[in-house]
C-alpha positions in Angstrom: 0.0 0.0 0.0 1.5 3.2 -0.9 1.9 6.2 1.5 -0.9 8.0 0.1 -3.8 4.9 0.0 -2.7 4.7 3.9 -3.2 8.3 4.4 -6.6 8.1 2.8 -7.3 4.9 4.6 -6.3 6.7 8.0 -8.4 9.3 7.6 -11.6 7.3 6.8 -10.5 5.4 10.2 -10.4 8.5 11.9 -13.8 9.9 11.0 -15.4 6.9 12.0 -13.6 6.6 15.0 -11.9 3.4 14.0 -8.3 1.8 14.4 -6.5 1.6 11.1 -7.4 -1.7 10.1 -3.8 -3.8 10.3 -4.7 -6.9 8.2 -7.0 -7.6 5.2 -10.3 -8.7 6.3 -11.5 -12.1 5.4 -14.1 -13.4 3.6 -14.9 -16.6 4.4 -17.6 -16.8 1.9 -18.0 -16.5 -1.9 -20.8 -16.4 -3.9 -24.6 -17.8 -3.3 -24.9 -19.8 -0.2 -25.2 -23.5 -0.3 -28.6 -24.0 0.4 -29.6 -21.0 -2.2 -27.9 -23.0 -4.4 -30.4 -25.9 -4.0 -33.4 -24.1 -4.1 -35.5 -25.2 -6.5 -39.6 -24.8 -7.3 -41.8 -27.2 -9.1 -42.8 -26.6 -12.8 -46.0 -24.7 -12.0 -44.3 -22.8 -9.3 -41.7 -21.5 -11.6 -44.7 -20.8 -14.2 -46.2 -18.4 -11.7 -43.4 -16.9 -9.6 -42.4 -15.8 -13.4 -45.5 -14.2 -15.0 -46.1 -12.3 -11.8 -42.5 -10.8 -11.5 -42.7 -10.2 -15.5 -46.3 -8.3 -15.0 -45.0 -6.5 -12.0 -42.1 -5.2 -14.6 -44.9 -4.2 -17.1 -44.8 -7.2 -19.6 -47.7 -9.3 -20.5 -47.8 -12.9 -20.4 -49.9 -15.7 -21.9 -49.6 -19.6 -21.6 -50.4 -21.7 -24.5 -50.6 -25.9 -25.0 -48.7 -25.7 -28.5 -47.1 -23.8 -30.9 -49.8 -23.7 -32.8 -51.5 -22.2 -30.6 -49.0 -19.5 -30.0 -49.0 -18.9 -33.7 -52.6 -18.1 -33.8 -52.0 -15.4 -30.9 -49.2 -14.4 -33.3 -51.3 -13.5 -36.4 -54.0 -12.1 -33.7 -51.8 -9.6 -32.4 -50.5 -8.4 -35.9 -54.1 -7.9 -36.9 -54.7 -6.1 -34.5 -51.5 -3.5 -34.4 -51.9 -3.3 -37.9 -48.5 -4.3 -38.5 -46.9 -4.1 -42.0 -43.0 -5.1 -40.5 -42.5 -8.3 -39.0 -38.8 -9.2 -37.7 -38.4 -12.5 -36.6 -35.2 -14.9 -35.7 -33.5 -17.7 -37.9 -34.4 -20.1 -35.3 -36.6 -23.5 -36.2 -39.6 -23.3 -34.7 -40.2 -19.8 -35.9 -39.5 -20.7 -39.1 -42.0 -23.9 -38.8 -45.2 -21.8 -37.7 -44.7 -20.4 -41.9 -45.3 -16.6 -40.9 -45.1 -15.6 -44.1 -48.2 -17.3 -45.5 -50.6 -16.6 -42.4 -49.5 -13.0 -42.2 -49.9 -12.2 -46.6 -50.3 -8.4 -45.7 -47.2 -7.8 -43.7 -43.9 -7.8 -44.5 -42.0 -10.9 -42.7 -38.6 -10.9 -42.4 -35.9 -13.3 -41.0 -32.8 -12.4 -39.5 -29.6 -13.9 -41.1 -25.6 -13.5 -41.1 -25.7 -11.5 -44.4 -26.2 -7.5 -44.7 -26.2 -6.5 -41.1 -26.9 -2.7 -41.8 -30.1 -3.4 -44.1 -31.3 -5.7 -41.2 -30.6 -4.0 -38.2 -32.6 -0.9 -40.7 -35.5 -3.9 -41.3 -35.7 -4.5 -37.4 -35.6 -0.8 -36.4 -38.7 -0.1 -38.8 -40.7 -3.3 -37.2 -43.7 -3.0 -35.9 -43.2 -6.7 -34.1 -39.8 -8.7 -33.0 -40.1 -12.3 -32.4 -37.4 -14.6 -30.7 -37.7 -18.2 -29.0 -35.8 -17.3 -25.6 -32.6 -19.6 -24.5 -33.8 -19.8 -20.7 -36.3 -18.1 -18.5 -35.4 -17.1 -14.6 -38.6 -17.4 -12.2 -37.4 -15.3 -9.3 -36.6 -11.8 -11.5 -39.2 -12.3 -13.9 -36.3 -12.4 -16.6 -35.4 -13.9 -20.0 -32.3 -14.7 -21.7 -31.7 -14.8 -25.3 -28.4 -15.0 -27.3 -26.8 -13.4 -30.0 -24.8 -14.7 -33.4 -25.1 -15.0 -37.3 -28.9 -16.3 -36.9 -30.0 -14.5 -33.7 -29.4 -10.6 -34.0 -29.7 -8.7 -30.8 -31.7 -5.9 -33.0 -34.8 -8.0 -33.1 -35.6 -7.7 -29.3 -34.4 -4.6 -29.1 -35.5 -2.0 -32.4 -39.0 -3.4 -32.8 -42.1 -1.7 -31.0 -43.7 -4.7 -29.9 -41.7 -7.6 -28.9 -42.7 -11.7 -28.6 -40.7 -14.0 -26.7 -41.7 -17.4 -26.3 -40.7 -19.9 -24.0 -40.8 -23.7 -23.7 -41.5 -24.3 -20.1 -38.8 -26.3 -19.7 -36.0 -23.6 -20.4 -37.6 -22.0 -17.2 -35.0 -21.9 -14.7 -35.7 -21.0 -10.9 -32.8 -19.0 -10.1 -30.7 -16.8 -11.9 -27.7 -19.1 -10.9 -29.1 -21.8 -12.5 -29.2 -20.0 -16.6 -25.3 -18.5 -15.9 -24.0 -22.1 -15.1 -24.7 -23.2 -18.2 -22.5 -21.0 -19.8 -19.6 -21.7 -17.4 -17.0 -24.1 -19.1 -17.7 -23.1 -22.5 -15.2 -22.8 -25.2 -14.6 -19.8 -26.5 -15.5 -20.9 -29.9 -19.1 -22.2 -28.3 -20.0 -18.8 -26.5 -22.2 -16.5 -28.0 -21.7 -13.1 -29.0 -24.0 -11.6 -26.5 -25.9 -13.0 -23.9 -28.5 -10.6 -22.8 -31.3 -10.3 -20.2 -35.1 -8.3 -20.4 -36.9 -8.1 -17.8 -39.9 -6.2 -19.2 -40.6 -3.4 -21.5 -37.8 -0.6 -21.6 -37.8 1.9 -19.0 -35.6 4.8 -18.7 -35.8 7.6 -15.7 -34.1 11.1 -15.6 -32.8 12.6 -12.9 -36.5 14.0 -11.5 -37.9 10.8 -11.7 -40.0 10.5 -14.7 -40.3 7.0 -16.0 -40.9 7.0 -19.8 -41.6 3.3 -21.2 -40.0 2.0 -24.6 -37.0 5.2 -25.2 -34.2 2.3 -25.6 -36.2 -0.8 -26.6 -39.9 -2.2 -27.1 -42.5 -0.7 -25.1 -44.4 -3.3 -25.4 -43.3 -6.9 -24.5 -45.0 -10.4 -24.0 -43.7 -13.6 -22.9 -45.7 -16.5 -24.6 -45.1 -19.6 -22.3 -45.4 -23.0 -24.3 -46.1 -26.3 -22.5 
């Protein structure tokens, strides 16, 4: 320690009416507890713990039986924003529900590893972004998707209204549990971004004033499947 981080570290001591510490403090412990770390809820549990923290955040959710069935909400929902831009990943089951042919008036397009600038333009003019999520976390009401060539980060972020769905059984209980699975990975393996939403974007300034959807969708839904 030099002679000047022990003067400052003296003088902290001194206002609070302290000894100079003489040692570095230990710590015997290091990250989540162990029985945190075992905590886990039952499917349903996880279903509910996780709508209500997303609706608390200001997202809407909905639980459907099959992907069908989510596709039919799909075209509903377009209808009924009147949406001409649809953005959607390059992800299988997206491309299985054949957007294209149930939504003839709007324009549906799929995300790809080939002219970045003309799709991060197509996303940002979308009136609806749809992505299948990696995981789902119960207990903050959060998602996880992943970036690369076939999932861009632009399509849950540019559109106005964004759909994520998720299988039930990516639907983790603690946030713990969705970051392990990314420990060990090879370089080569990890995605290029790995990024969270909890709800609709929300931005504050300095008096206070929430304003919804500035830096992302204003509106979000999380489609459960399962």
């Amino acid at each position: 320690m030099s002679d000047q981080q022990q003067a400052f570290i003296q003088m902290i001591s001194n206002r609070l009416g302290r000894p100079m510490p003489s040692e570095t403090p230990r710590h015997p412990f290091k990250g989540a507890p162990d029985f945190w770390k075992t905590y886990e809820l039952d499917l349903e549990q996880r279903i509910d713990l996780f709508r209500d923290n997303w609706t608390k955040a200001g997202g809407h959710s909905f639980r459907f039986s099959t992907m069908d069935d989510v596709k039919r909400f799909i075209v509903e929902q377009a209808h009924s924003l009147q949406a001409r831009q649809v953005v959607q990943q390059n992800q299988p089951e997206l491309l299985a529900l054949r957007l294209k042919e149930h939504l003839p008036s709007c324009k549906v397009a799929t995300w790809s590893p080939g002219n970045r600038d003309e799709l991060v333009a197509t996303a940002a003019s979308a009136d609806i972004g749809i992505s299948m999520v990696d995981q789902a976390v119960a207990h903050t009401g959060s998602i996880v998707v992943t970036s690369s060539g076939n999932t861009g980060r632009s399509v849950s972020l540019l559109p106005t209204v964004f759909l994520a769905i998720i299988p039930v059984d990516r639907l983790k209980t603690r946030l713990g549990e969705a970051l392990a699975t990314y420990d060990g990975r090879p370089r080569k393996h990890f995605p290029a971004g790995i990024h969270f939403i909890s709800g609709p974007s929300r931005s504050a300034d300095i008096e206070n004033d929430l304003t919804i959807g500035v830096h992302g969708p204003g509106v979000v839904f999380a489609l459960l499947v399962g």
